[in-house]
C-alpha positions as CSV (number, residue, x, y, z in Angstrom):
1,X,74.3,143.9,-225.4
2,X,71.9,141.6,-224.0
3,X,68.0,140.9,-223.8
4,X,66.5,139.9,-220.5
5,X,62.9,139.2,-219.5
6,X,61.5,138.6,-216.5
7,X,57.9,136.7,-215.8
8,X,55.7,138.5,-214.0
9,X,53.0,135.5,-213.4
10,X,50.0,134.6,-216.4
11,X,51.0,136.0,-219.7
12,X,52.9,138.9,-218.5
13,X,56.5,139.9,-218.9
14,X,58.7,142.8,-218.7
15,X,61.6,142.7,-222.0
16,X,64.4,144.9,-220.9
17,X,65.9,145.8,-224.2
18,X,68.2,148.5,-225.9
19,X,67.5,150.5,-223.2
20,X,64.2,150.1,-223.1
21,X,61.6,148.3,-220.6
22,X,58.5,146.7,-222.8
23,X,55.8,145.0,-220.8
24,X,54.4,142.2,-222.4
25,X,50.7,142.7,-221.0
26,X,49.9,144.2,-217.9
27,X,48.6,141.8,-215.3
28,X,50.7,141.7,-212.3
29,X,48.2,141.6,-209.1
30,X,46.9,138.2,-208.2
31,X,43.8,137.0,-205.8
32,X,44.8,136.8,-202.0
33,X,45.3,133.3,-202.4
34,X,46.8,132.9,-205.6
35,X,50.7,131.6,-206.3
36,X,52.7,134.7,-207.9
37,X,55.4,137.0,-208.0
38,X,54.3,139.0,-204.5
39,X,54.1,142.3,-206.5
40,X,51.5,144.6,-207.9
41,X,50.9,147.0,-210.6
42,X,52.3,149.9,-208.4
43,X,55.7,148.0,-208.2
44,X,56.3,148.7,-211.8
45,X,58.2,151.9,-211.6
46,X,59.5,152.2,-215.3
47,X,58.1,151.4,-218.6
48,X,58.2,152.5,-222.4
49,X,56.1,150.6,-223.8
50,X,53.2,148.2,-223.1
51,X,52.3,145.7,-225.5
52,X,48.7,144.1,-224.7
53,X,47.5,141.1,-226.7
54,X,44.1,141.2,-225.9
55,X,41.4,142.6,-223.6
56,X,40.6,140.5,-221.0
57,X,41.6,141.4,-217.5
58,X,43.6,138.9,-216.8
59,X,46.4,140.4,-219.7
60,X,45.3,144.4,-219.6
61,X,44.3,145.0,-215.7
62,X,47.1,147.4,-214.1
63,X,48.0,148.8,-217.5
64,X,45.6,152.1,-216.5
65,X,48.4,152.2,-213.2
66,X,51.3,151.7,-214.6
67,X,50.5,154.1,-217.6
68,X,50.2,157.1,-215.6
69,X,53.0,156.1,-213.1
70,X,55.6,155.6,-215.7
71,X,54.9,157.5,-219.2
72,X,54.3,154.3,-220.7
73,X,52.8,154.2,-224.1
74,X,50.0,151.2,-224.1
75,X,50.1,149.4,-227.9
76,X,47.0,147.1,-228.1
77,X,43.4,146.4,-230.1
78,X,41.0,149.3,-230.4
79,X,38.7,147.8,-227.5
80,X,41.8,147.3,-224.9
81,X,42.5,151.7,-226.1
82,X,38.5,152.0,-225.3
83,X,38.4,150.3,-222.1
84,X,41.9,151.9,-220.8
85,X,40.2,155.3,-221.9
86,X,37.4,154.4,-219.6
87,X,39.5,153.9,-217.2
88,X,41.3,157.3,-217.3
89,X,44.4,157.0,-219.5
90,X,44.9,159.5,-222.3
91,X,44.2,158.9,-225.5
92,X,48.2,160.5,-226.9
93,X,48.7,157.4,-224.7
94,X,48.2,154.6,-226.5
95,X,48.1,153.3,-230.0
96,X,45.8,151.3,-231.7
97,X,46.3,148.4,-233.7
98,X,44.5,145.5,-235.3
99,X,47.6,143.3,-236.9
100,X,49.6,144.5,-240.2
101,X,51.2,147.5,-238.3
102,X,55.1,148.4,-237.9
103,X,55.9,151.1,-235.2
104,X,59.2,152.3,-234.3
105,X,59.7,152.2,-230.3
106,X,63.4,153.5,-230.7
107,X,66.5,152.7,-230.1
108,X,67.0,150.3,-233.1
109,X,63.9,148.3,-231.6
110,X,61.2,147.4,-234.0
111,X,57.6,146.0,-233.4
112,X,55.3,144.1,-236.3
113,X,51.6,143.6,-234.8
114,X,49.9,140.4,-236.2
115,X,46.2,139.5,-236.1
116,X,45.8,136.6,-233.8
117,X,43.3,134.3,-231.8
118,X,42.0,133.8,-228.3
119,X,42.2,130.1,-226.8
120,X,38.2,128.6,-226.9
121,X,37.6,129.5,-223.4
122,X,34.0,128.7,-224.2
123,X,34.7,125.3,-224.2
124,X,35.3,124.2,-220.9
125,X,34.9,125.7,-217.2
126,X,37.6,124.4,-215.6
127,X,41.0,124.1,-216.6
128,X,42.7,121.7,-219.6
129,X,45.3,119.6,-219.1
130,X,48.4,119.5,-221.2
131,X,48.0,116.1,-221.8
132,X,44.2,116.0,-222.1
133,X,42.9,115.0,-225.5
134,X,39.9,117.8,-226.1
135,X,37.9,116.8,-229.6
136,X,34.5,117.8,-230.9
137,X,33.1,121.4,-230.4
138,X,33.3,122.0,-234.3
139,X,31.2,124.1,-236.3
140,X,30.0,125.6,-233.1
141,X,28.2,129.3,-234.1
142,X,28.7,132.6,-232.6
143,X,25.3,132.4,-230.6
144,X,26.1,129.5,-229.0
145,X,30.1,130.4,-227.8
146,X,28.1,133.2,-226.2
147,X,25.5,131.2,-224.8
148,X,28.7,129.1,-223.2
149,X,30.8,132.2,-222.2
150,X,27.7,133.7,-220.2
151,X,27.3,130.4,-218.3
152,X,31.0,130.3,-217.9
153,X,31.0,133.4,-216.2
154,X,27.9,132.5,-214.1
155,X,29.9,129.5,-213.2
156,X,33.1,132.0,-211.9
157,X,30.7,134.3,-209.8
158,X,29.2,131.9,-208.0
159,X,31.3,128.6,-207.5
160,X,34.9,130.4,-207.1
161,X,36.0,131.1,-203.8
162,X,35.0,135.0,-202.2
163,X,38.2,136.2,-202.2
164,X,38.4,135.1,-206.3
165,X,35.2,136.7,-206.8
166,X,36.1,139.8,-205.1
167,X,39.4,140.0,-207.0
168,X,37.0,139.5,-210.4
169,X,34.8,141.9,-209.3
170,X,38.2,144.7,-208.8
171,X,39.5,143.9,-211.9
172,X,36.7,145.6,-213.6
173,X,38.7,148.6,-215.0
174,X,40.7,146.6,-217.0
175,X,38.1,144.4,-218.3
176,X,35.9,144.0,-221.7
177,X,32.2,143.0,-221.4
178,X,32.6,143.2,-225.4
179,X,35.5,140.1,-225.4
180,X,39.1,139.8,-226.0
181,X,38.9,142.4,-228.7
182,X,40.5,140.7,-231.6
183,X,44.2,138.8,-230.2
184,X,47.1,140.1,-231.3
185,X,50.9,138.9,-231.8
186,X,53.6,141.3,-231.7
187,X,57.4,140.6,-233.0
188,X,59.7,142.5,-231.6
189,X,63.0,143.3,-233.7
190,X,65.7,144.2,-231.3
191,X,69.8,145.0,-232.1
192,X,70.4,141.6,-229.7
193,X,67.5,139.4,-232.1
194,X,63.7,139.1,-232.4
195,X,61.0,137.8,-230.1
196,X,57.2,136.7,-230.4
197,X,54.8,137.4,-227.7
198,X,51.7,135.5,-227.3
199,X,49.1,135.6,-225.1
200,X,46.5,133.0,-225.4
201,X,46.6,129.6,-227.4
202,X,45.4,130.6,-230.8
203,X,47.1,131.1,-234.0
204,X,46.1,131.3,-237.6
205,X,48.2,129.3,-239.2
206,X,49.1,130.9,-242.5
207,X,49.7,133.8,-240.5
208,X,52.5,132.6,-238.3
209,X,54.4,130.2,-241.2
210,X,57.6,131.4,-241.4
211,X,58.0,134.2,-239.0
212,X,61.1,132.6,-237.6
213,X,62.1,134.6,-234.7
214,X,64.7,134.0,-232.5
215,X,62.9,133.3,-229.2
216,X,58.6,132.8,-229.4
217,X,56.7,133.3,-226.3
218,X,53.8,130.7,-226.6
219,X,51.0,130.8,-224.3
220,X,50.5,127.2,-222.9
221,X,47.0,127.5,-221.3
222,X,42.8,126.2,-222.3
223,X,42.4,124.6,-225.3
224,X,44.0,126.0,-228.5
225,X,42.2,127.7,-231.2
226,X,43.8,126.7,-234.7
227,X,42.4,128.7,-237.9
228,X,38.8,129.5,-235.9
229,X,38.1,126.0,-234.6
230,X,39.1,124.2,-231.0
231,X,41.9,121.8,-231.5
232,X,41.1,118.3,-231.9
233,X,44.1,117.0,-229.4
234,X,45.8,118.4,-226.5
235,X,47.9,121.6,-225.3
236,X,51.4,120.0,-225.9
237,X,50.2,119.2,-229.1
238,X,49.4,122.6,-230.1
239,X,52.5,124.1,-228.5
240,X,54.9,121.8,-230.9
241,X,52.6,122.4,-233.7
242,X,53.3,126.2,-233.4
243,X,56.8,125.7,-232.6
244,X,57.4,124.2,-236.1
245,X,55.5,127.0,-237.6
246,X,57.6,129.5,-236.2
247,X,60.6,127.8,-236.2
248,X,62.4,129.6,-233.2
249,X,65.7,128.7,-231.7
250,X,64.1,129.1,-228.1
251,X,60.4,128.7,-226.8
252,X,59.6,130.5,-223.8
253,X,55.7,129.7,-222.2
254,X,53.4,131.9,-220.8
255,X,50.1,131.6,-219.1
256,X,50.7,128.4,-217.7
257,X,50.7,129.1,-214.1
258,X,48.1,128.9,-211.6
259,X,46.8,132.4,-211.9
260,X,43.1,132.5,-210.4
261,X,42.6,128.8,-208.6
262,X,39.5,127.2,-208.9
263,X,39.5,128.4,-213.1
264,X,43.2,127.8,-213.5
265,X,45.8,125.3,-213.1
266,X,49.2,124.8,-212.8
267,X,49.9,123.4,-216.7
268,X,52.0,120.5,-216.3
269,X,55.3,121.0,-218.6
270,X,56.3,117.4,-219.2
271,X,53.8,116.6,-221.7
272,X,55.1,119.8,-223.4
273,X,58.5,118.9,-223.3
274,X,58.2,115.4,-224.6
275,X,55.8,116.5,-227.9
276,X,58.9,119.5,-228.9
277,X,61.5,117.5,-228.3
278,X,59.6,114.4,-231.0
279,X,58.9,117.0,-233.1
280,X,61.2,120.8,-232.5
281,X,64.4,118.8,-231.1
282,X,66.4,121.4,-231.6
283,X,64.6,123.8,-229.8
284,X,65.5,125.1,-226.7
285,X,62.5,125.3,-223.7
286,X,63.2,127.9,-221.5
287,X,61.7,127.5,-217.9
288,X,61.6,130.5,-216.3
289,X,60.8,131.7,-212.4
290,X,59.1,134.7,-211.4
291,X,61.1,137.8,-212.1
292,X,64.7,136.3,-212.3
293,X,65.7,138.2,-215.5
294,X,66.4,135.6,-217.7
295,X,68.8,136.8,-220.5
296,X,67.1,135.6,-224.1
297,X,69.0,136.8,-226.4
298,X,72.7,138.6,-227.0
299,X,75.8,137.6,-225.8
């Protein structure tokens, strides 16, 4: 038996395990312009499960498709299950969860939700470098992060290209005017190994410290949230940092393409590289290309 995954562009990736096909998020359909993997959420034609880490668009847009189109059952935090009900999928649907949970998804396969935290997106408007040493922002209050994400999103609806605008503005039914809804990990215990998903660069550490799973999905995108405050160095920094927490035998990235140009950017992988080999050297980075069904783990 073997576990393959294939990258679907941003965060998202589609685990065929065991028999079973697990989405990791949902976000498949990119602006006109925008690099990806040509397809859209209609191109998903089976799923079990779905497994959303948080409730932006950019991680739960499509999942109100592909639920209805496959059977899928959506897993995710009680405001991604409120705004997929708003969008029309049934409650017997999806499940929610806020980190501490264990659900069985059959076939000998075996998820373990963790509480988690989203990248400081309030801290910048443009993209971060991977290199790029980010310090100061700490101690900043819940007032102001709101004060910054409001002109954050003034800054996207008016200085981002139409068509980016236009594919904001259709992205509304998967999308949160109440946040990301509390991150989530997930650990997925499969006959073939484990695997961590994560979609945005935050982590508590004492949370993480130890988990040990065979391959860690590790969101390399913004700057990195570390125990509720903005990391005082850079992207490749954080990366190796959780890398040692973890432990893995293989690191897999994810939101590290150029998703939505004019906010995003292409995250440059040699910084990344050079920081796990000094400090994770016997880890193995995996680069993968869009949808090439990469086997992870098994023989």
């Amino acid at each position: 038996m073997t576990t393959t995954i294939d990258w679907y562009g941003c965060a998202t990736f589609g685990v065929r395990t065991a028999g079973l096909h697990i989405l990791l998020d949902a976000y498949i359909d990119r602006a006109p312009f925008a690099v990806g993997p040509g397809l859209r959420a209609e191109d998903i034609t089976d799923s079990d499960w779905i497994l959303v880490g948080h409730s932006h668009f950019d991680h739960l847009y499509g999942a109100e498709r592909i639920i209805p189109a496959t059977g899928a059952t959506l897993i995710g935090s009680y405001e991604s299950v409120r705004v997929m009900e708003r969008a029309g999928v049934a409650l017997d649907q999806m499940i929610c969860v806020a980190g501490g949970e264990t659900i069985e998804l059959g076939n000998d396969v075996t998820l373990h939700v963790y509480p988690s935290l989203h990248s400081c997106v309030w801290s910048h408007t443009g993209g971060v470098g991977a290199d790029d040493v980010c310090l100061g922002d700490l101690g900043v209050t819940w007032h102001q992060q709101q004060q910054r994400l409001q002109e954050l999103t003034t800054y996207m609806l008016t200085e981002l290209a139409p068509e980016a605008i236009e594919h904001l503005i259709g992205s509304a039914p998967g999308h949160s005017e109440r946040g990301d809804g509390g991150a989530l990990v997930f650990v997925l215990d499969t006959p073939d190994g484990s695997l961590l998903f994560q979609d945005t660069s935050g982590h508590w550490s004492g949370v993480l410290h130890g988990l040990a799973p065979d391959v860690a999905i590790i969101a390399a995108a913004g700057r990195a949230n570390i125990d509720g405050q903005p990391i005082q160095g850079t992207l490749a920094e954080f990366v190796a940092l959780q890398t040692e927490l973890l432990a893995p035998g293989k690191v897999i990235l994810g939101h590290h393409d150029n998703w939505l140009p004019g906010f995003s950017q292409d995250t440059d992988i040699e910084p990344i590289r050079r920081e796990l080999h000094k400090r994770c050297p016997g880890v193995d980075l995996i680069e993968l290309g869009y949808v090439d069904a990469t086997t992870i783990l098994g023989n």
